[in-house]
Each structure stands twice: as structure tokens, then as C-alpha cells.
CHARMM internal coordinates of N, CA and C (Angstrom, degrees):
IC EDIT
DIST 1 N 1 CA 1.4464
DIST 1 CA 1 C 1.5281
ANGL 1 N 1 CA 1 C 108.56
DIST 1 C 2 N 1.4162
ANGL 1 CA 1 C 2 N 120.02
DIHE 1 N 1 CA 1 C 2 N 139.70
DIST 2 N 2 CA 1.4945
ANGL 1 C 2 N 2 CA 133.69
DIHE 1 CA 1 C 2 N 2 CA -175.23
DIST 2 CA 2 C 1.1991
ANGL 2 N 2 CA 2 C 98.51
DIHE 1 C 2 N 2 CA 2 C -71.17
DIST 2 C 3 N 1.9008
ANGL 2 CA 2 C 3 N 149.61
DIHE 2 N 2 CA 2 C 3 N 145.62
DIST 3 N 3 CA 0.8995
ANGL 2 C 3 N 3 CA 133.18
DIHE 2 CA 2 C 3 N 3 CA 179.52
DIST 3 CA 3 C 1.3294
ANGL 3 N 3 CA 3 C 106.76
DIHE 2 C 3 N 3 CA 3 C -110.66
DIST 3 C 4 N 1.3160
ANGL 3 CA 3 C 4 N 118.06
DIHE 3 N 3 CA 3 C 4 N 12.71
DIST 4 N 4 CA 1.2396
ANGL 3 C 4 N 4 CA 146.92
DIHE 3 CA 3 C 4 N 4 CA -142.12
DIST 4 CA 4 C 1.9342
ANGL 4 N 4 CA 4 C 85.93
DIHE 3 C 4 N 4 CA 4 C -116.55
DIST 4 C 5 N 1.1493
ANGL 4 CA 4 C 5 N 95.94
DIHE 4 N 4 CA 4 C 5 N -88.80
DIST 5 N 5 CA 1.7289
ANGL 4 C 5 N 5 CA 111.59
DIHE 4 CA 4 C 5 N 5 CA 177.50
DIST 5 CA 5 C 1.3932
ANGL 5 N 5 CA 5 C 127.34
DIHE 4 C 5 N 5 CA 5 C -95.44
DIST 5 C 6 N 1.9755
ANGL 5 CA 5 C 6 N 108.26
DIHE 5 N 5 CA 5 C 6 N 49.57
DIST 6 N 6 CA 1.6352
ANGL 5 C 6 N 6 CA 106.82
DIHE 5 CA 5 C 6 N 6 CA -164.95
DIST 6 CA 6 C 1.7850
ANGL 6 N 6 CA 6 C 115.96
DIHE 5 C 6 N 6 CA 6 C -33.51
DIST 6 C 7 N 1.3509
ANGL 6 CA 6 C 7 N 111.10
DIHE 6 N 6 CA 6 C 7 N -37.93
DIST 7 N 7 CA 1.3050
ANGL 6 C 7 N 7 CA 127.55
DIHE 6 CA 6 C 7 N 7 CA -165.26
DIST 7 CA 7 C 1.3525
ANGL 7 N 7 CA 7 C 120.79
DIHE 6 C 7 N 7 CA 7 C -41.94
DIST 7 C 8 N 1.5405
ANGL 7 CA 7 C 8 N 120.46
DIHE 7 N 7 CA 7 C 8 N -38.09
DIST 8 N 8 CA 1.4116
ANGL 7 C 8 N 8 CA 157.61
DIHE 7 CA 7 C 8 N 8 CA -143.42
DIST 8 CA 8 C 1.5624
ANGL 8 N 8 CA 8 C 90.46
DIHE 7 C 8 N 8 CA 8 C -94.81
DIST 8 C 9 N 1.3521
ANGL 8 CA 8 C 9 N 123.49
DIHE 8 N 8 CA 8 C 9 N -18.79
DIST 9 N 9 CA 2.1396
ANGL 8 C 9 N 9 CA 114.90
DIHE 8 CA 8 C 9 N 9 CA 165.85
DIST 9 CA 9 C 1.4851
ANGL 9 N 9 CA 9 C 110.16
DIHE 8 C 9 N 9 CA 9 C -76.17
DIST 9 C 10 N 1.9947
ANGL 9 CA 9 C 10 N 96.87
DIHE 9 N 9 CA 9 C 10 N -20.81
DIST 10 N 10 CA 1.6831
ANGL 9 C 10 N 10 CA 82.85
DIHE 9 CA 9 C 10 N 10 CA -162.06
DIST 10 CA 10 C 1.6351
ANGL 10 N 10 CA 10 C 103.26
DIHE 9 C 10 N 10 CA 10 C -93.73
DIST 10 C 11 N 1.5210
ANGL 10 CA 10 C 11 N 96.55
DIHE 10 N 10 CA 10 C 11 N 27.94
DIST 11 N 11 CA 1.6327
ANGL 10 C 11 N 11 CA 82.56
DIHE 10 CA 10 C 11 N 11 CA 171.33
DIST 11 CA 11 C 1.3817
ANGL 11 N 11 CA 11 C 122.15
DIHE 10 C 11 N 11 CA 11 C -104.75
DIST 11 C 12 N 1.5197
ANGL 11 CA 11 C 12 N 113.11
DIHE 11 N 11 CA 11 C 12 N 170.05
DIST 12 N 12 CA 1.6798
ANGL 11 C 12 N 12 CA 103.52
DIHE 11 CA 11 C 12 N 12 CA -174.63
DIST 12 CA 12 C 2.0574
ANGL 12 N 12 CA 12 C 102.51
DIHE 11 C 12 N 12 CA 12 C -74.33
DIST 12 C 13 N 1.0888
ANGL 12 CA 12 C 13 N 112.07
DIHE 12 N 12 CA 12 C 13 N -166.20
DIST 13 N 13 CA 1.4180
ANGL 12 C 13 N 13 CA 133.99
DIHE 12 CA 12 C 13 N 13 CA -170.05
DIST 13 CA 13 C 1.4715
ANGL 13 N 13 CA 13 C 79.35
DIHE 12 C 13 N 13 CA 13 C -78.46
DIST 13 C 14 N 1.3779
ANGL 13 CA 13 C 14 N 134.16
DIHE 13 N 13 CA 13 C 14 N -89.60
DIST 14 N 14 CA 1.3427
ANGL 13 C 14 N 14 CA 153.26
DIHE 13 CA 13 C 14 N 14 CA -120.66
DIST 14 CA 14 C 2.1838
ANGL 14 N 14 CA 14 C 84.32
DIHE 13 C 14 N 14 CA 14 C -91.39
DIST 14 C 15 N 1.4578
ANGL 14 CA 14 C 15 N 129.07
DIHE 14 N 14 CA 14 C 15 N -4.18
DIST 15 N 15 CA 1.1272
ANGL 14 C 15 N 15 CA 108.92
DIHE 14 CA 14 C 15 N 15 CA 156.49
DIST 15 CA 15 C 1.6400
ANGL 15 N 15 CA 15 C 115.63
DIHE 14 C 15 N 15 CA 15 C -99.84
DIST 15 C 16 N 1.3400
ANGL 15 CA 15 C 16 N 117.40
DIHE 15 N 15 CA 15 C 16 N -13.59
DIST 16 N 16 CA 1.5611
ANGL 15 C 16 N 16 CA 106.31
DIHE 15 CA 15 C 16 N 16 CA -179.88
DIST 16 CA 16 C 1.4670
ANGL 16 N 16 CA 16 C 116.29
DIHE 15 C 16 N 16 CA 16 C -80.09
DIST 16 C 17 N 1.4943
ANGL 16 CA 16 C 17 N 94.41
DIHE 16 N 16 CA 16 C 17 N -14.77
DIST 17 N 17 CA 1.6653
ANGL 16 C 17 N 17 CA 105.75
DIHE 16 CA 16 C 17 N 17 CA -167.58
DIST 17 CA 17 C 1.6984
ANGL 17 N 17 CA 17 C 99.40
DIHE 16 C 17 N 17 CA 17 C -78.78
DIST 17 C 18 N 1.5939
ANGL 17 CA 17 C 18 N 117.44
DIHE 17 N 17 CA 17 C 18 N -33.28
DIST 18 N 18 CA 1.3895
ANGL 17 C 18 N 18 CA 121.93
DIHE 17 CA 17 C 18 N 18 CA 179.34
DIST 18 CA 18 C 1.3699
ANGL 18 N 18 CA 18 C 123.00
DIHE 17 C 18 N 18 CA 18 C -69.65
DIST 18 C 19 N 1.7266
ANGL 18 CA 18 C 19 N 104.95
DIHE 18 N 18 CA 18 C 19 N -25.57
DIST 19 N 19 CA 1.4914
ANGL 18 C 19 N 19 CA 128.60
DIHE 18 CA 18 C 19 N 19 CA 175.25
DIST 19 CA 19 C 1.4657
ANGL 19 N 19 CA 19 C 111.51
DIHE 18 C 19 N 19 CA 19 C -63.66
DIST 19 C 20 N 1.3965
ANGL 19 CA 19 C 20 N 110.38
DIHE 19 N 19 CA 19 C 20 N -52.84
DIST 20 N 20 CA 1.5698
ANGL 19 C 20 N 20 CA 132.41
DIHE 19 CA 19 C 20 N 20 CA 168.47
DIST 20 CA 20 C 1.3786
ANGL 20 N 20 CA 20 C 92.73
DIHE 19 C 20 N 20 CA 20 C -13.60
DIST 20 C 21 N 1.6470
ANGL 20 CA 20 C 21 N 87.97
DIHE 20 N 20 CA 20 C 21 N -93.07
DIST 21 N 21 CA 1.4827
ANGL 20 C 21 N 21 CA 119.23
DIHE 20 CA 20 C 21 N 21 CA -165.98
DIST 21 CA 21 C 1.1321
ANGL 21 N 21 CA 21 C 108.18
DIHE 20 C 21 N 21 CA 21 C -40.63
DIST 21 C 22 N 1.2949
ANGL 21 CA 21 C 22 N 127.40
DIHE 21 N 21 CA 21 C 22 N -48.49
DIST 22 N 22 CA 1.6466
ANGL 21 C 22 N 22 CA 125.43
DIHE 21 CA 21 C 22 N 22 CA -150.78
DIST 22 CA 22 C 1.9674
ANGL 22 N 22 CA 22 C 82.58
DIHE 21 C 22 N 22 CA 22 C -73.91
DIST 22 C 23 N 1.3072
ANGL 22 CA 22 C 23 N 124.15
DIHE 22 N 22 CA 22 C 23 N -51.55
DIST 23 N 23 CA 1.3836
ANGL 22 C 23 N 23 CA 121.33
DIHE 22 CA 22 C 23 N 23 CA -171.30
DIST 23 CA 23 C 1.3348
ANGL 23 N 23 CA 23 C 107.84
DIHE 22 C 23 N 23 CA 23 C -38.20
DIST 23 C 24 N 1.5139
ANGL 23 CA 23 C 24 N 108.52
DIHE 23 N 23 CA 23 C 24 N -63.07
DIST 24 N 24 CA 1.3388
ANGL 23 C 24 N 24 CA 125.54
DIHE 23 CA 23 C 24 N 24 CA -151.39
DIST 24 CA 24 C 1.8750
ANGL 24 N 24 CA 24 C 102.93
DIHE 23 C 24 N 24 CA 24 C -74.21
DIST 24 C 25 N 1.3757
ANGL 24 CA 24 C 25 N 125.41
DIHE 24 N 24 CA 24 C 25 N -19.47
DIST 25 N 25 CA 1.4813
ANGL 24 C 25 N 25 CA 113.78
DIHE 24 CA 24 C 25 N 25 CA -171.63
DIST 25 CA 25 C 1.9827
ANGL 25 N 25 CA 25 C 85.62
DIHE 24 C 25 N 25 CA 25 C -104.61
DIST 25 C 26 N 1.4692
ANGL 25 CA 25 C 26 N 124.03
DIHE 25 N 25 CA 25 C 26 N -11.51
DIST 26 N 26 CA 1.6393
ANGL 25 C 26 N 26 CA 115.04
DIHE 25 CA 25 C 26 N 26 CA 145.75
DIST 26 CA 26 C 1.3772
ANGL 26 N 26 CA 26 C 135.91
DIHE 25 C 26 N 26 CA 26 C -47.08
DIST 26 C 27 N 1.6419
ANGL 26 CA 26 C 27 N 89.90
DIHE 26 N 26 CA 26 C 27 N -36.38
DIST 27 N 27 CA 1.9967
ANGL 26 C 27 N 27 CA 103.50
DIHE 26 CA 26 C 27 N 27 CA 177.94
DIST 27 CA 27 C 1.2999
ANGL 27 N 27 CA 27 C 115.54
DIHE 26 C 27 N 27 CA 27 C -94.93
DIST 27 C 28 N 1.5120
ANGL 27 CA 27 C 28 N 113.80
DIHE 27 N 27 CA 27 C 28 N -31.06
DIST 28 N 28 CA 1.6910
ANGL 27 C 28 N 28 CA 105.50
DIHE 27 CA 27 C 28 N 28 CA 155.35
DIST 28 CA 28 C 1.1970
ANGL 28 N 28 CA 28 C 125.44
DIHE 27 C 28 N 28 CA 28 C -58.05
DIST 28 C 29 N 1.0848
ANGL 28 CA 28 C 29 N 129.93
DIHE 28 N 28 CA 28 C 29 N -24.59
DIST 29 N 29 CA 1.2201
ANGL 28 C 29 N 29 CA 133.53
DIHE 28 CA 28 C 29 N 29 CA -149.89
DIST 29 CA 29 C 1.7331
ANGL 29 N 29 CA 29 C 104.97
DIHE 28 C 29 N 29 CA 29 C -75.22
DIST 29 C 30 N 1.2104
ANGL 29 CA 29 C 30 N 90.23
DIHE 29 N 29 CA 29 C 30 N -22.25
DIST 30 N 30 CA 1.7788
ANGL 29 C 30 N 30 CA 104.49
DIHE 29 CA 29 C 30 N 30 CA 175.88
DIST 30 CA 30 C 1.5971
ANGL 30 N 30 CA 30 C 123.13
DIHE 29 C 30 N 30 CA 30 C -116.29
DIST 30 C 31 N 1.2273
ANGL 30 CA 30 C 31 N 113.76
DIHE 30 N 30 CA 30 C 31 N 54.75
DIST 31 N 31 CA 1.4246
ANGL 30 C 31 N 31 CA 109.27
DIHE 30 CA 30 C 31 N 31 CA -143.97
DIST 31 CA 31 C 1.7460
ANGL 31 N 31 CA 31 C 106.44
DIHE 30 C 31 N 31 CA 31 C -72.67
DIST 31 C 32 N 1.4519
ANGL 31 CA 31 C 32 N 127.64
DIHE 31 N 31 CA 31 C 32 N -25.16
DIST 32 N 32 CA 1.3278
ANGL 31 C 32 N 32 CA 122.71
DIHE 31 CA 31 C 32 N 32 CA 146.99
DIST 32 CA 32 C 1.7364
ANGL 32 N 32 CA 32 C 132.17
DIHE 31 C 32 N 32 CA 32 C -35.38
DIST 32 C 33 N 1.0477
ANGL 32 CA 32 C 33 N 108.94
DIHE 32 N 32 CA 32 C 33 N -15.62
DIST 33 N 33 CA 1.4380
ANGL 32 C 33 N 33 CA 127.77
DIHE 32 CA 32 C 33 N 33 CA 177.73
DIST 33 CA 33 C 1.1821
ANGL 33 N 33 CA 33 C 108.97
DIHE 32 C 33 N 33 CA 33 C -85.04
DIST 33 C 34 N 1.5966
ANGL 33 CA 33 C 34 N 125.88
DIHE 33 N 33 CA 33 C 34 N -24.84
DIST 34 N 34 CA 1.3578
ANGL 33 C 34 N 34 CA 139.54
DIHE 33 CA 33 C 34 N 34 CA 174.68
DIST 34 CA 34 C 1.9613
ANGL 34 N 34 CA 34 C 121.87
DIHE 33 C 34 N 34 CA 34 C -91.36
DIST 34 C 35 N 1.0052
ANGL 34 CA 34 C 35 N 129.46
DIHE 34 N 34 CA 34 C 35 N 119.81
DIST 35 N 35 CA 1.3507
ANGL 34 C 35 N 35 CA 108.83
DIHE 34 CA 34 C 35 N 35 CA -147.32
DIST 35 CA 35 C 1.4985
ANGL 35 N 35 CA 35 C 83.29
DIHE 34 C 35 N 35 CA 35 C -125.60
DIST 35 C 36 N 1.4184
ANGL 35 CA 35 C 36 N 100.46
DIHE 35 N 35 CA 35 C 36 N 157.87
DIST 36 N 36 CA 1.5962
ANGL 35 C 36 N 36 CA 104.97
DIHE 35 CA 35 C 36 N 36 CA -161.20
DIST 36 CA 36 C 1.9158
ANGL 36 N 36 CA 36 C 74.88
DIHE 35 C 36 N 36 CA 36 C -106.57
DIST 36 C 37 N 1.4137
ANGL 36 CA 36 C 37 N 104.23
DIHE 36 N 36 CA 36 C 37 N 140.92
DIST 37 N 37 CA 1.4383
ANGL 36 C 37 N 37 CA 121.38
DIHE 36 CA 36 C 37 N 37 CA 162.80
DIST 37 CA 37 C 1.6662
ANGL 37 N 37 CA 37 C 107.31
DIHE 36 C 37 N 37 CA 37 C -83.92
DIST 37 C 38 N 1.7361
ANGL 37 CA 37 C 38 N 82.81
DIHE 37 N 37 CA 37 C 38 N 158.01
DIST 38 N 38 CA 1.2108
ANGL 37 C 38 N 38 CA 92.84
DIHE 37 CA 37 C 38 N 38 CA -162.80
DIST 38 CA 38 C 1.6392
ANGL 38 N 38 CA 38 C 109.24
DIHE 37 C 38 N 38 CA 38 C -59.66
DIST 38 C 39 N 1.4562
ANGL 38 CA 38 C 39 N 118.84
DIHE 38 N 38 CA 38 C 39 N -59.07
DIST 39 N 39 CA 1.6335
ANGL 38 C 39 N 39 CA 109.53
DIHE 38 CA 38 C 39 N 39 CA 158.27
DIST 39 CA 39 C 1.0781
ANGL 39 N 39 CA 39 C 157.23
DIHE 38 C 39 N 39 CA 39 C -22.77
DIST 39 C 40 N 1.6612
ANGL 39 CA 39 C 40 N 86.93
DIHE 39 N 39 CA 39 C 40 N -22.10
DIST 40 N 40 CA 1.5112
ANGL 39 C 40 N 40 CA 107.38
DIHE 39 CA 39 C 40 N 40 CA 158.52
DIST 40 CA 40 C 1.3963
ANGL 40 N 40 CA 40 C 125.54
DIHE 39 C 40 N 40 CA 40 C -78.54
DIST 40 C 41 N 1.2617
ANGL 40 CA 40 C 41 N 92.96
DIHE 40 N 40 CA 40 C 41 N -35.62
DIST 41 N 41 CA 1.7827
ANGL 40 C 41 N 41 CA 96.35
DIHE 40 CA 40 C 41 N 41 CA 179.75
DIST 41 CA 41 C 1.4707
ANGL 41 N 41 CA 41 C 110.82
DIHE 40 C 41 N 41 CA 41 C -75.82
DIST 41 C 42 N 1.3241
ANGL 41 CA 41 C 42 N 107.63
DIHE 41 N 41 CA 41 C 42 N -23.85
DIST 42 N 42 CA 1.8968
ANGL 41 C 42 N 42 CA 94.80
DIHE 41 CA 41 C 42 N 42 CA 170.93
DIST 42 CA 42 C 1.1128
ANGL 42 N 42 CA 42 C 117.53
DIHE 41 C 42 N 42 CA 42 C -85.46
DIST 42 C 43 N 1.2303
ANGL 42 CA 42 C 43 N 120.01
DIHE 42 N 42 CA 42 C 43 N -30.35
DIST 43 N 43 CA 1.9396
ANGL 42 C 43 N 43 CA 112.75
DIHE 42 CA 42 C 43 N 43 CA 165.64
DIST 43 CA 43 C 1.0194
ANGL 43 N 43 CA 43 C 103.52
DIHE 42 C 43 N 43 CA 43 C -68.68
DIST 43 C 44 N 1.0620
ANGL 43 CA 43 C 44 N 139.99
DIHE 43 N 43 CA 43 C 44 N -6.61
DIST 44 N 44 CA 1.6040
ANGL 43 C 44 N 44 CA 135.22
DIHE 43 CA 43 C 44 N 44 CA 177.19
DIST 44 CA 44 C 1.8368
ANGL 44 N 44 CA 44 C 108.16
DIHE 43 C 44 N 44 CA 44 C -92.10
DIST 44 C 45 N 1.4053
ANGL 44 CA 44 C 45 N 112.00
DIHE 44 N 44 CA 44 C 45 N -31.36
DIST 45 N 45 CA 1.0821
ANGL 44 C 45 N 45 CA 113.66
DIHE 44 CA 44 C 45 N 45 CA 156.47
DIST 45 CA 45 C 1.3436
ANGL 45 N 45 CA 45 C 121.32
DIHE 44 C 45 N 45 CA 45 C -69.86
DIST 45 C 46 N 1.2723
ANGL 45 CA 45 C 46 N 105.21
DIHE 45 N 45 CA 45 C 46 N -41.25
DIST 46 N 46 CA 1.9235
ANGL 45 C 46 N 46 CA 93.10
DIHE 45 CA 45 C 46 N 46 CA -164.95
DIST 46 CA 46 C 1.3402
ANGL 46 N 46 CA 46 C 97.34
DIHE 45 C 46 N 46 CA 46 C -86.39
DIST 46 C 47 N 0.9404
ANGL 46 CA 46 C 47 N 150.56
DIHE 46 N 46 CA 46 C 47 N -11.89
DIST 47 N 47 CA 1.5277
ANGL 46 C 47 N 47 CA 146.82
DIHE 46 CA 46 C 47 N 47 CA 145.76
DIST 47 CA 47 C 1.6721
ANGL 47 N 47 CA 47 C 116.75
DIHE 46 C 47 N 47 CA 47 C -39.20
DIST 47 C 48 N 1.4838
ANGL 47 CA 47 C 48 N 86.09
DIHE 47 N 47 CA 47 C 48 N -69.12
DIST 48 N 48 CA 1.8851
ANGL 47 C 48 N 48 CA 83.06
DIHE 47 CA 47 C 48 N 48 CA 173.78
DIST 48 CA 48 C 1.4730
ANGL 48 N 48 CA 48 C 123.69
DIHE 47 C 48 N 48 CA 48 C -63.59
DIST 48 C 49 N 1.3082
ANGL 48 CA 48 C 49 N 119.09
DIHE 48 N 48 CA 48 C 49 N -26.05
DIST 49 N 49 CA 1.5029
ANGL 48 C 49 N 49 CA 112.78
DIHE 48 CA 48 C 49 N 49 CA 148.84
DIST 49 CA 49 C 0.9082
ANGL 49 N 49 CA 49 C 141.55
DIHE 48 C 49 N 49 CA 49 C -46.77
DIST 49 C 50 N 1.4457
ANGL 49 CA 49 C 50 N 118.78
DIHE 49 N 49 CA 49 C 50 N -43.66
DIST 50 N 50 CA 1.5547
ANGL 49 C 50 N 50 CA 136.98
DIHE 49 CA 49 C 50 N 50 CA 179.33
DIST 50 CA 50 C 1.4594
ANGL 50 N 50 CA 50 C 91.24
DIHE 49 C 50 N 50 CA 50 C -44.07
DIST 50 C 51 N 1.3745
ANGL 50 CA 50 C 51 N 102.20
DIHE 50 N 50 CA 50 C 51 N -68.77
DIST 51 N 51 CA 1.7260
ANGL 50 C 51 N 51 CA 130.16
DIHE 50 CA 50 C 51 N 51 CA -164.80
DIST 51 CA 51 C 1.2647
ANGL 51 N 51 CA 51 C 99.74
DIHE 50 C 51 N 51 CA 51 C -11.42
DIST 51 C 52 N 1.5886
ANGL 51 CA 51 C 52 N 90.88
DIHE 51 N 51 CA 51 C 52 N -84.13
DIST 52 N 52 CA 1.2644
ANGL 51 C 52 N 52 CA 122.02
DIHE 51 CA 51 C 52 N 52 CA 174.93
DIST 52 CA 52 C 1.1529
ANGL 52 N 52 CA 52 C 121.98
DIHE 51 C 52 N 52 CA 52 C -20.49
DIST 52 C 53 N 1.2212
ANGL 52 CA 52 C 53 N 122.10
DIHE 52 N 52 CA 52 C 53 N -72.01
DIST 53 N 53 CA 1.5473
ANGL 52 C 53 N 53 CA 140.89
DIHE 52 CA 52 C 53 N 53 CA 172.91
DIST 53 CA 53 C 1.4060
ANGL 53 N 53 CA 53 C 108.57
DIHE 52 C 53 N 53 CA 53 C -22.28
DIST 53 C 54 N 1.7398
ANGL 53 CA 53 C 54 N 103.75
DIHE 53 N 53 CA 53 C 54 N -63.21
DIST 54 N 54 CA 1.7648
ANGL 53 C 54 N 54 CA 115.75
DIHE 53 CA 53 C 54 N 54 CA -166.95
DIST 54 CA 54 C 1.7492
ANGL 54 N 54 CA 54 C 93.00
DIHE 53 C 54 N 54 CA 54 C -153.54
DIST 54 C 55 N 1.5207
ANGL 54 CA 54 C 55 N 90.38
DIHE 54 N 54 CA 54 C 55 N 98.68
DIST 55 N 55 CA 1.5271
ANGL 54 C 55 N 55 CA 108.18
DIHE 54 CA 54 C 55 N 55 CA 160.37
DIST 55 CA 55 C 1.4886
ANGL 55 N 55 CA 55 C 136.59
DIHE 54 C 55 N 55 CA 55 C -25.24
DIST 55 C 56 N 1.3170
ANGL 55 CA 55 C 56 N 87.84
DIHE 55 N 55 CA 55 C 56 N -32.87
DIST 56 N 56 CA 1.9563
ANGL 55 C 56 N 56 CA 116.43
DIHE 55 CA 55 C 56 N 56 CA -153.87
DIST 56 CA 56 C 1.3368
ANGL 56 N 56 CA 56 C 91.88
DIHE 55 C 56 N 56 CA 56 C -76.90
DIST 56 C 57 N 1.4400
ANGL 56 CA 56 C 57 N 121.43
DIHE 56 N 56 CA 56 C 57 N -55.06
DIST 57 N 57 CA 1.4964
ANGL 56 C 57 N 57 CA 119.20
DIHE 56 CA 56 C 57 N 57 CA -178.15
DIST 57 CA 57 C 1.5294
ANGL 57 N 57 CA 57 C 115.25
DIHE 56 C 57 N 57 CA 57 C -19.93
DIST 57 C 58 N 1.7725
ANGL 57 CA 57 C 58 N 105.05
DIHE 57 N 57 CA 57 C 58 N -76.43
DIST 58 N 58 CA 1.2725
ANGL 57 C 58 N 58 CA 99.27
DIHE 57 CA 57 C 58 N 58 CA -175.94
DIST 58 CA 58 C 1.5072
ANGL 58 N 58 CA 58 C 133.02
DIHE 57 C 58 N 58 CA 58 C -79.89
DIST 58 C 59 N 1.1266
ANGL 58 CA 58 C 59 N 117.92
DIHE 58 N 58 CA 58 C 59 N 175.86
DIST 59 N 59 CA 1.5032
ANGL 58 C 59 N 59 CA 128.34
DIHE 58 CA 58 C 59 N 59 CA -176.28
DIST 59 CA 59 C 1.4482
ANGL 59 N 59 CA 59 C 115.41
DIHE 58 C 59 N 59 CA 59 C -101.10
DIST 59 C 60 N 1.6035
ANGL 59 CA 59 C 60 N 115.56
DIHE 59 N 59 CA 59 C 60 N 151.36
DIST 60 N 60 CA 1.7524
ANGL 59 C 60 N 60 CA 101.78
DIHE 59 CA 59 C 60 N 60 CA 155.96
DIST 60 CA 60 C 0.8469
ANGL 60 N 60 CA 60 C 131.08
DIHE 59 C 60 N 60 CA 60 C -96.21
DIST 60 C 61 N 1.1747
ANGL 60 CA 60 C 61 N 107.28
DIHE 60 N 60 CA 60 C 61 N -172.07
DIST 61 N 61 CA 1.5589
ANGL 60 C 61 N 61 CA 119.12
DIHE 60 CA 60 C 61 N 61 CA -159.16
DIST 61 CA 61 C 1.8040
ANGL 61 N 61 CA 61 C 107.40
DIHE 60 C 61 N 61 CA 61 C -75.30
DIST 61 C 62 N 1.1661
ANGL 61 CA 61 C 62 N 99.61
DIHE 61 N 61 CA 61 C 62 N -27.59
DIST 62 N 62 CA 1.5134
ANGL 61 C 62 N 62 CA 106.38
DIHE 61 CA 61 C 62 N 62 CA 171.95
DIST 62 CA 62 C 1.3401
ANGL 62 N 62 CA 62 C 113.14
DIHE 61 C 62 N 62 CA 62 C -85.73
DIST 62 C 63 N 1.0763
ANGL 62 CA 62 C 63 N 117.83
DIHE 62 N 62 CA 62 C 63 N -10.20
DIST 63 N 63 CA 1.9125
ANGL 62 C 63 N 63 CA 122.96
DIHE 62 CA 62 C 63 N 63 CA 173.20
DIST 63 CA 63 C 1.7085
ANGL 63 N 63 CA 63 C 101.62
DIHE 62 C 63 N 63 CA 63 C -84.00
DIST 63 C 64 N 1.4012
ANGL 63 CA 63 C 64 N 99.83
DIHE 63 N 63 CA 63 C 64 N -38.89
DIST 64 N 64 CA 1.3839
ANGL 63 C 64 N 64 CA 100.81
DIHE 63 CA 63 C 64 N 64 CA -162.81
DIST 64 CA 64 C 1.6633
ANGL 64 N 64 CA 64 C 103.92
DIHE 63 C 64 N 64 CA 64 C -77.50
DIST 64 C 65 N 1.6214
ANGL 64 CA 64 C 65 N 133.44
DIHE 64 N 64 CA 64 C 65 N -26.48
DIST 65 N 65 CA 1.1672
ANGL 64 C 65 N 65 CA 134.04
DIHE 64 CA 64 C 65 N 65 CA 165.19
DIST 65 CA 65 C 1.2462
ANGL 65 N 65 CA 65 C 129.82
DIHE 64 C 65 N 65 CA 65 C -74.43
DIST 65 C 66 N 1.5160
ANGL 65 CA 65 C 66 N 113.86
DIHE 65 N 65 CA 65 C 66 N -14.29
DIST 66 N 66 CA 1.1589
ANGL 65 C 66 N 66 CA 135.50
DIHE 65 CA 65 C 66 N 66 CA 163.41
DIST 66 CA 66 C 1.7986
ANGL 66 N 66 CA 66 C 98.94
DIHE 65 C 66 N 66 CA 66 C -64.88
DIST 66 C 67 N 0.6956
ANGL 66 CA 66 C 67 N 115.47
DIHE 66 N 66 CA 66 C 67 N -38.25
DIST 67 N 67 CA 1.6859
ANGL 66 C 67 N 67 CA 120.00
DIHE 66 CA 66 C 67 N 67 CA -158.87
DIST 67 CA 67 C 1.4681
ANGL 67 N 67 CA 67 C 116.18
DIHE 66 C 67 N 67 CA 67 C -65.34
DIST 67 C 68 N 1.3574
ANGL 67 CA 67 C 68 N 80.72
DIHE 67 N 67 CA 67 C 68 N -45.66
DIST 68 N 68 CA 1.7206
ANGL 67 C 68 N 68 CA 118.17
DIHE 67 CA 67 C 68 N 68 CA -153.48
DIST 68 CA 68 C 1.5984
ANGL 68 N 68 CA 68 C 92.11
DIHE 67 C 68 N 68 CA 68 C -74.87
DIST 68 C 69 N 1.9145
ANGL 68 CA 68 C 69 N 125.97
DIHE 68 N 68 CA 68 C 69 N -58.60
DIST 69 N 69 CA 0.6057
ANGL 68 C 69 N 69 CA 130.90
DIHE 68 CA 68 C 69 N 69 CA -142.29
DIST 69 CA 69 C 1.9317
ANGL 69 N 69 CA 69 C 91.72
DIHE 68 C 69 N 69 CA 69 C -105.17
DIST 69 C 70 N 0.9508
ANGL 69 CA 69 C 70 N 110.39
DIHE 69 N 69 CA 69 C 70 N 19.03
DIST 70 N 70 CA 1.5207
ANGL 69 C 70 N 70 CA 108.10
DIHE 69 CA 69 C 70 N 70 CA 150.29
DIST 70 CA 70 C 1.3567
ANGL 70 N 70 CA 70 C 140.84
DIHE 69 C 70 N 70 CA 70 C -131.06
DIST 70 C 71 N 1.7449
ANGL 70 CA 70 C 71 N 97.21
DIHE 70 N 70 CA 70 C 71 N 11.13
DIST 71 N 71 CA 1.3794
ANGL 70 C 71 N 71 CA 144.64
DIHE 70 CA 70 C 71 N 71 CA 158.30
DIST 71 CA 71 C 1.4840
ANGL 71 N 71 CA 71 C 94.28
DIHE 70 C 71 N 71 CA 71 C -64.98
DIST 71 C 72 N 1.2106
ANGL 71 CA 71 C 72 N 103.25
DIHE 71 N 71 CA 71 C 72 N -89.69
DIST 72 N 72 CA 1.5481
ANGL 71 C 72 N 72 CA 122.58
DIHE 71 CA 71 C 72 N 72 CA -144.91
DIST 72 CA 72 C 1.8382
ANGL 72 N 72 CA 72 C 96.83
DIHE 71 C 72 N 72 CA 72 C -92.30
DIST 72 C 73 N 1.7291
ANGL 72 CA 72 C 73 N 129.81
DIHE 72 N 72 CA 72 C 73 N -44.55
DIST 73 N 73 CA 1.3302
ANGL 72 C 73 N 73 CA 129.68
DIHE 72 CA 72 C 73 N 73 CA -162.94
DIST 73 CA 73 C 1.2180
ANGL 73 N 73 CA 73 C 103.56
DIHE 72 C 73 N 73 CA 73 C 106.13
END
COOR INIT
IC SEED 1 N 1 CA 1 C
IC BUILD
């Protein structure tokens, strides 16, 4: 229990999950407010290098929804 927000046990499943969300499209909503670390930006580089390097590695975006959606539906 949060000792912070006791309240937040007495909710059902299907309200924390709405809370989530409602938080999380609050913190997008400013996405400059969110700052990419520096570690991020080099795995983000050495990734796109790879890429680069050899195409084949990655997948598209239509492979990748294909995936997802016979994973999950």
C-alpha cells in the first residue's frame, strides 16, 4: 500500500489501469519535458548504425504488426 495515496488499494483492477493511462497520456502530453539520456542516445546510435550497416537485421513495420497481432489479436 502507497502511504502516500492509501486510497489507490480500494480501487478495482479496471480503475488503476484507467489511472495508468490517464497519468501516462498526462506525461506525454509534454514530451519535451521528458529528456532522452545520454545512453539513450548512443544505443540509439549504435542501433541505427547497425541498421545501416545491414538492412536485413531489421523488420517492418508491417512485419512487426503482423507479429504483434498474432501474438496478442
Amino acid at each position: 500500500m502507497n502511504p502516500v495515496f492509501p486510497e489507490l488499494s480500494s480501487l478495482s483492477r479496471a480503475e488503476k489501469l484507467q489511472l495508468v493511462e490517464d497519468l501516462w497520456d498526462e506525461i506525454a502530453a509534454t514530451p519535451a519535458a521528458l529528456p532522452v539520456l545520454d545512453w539513450q542516445k548512443q544505443e540509439l546510435a549504435r542501433r541505427k548504425a547497425e541498421y545501416l550497416q545491414n538492412p536485413a537485421i531489421g523488420n517492418s513495420w508491417e512485419d512487426v504488426k503482423a507479429r504483434i497481432s498474432q501474438r496478442h489479436g
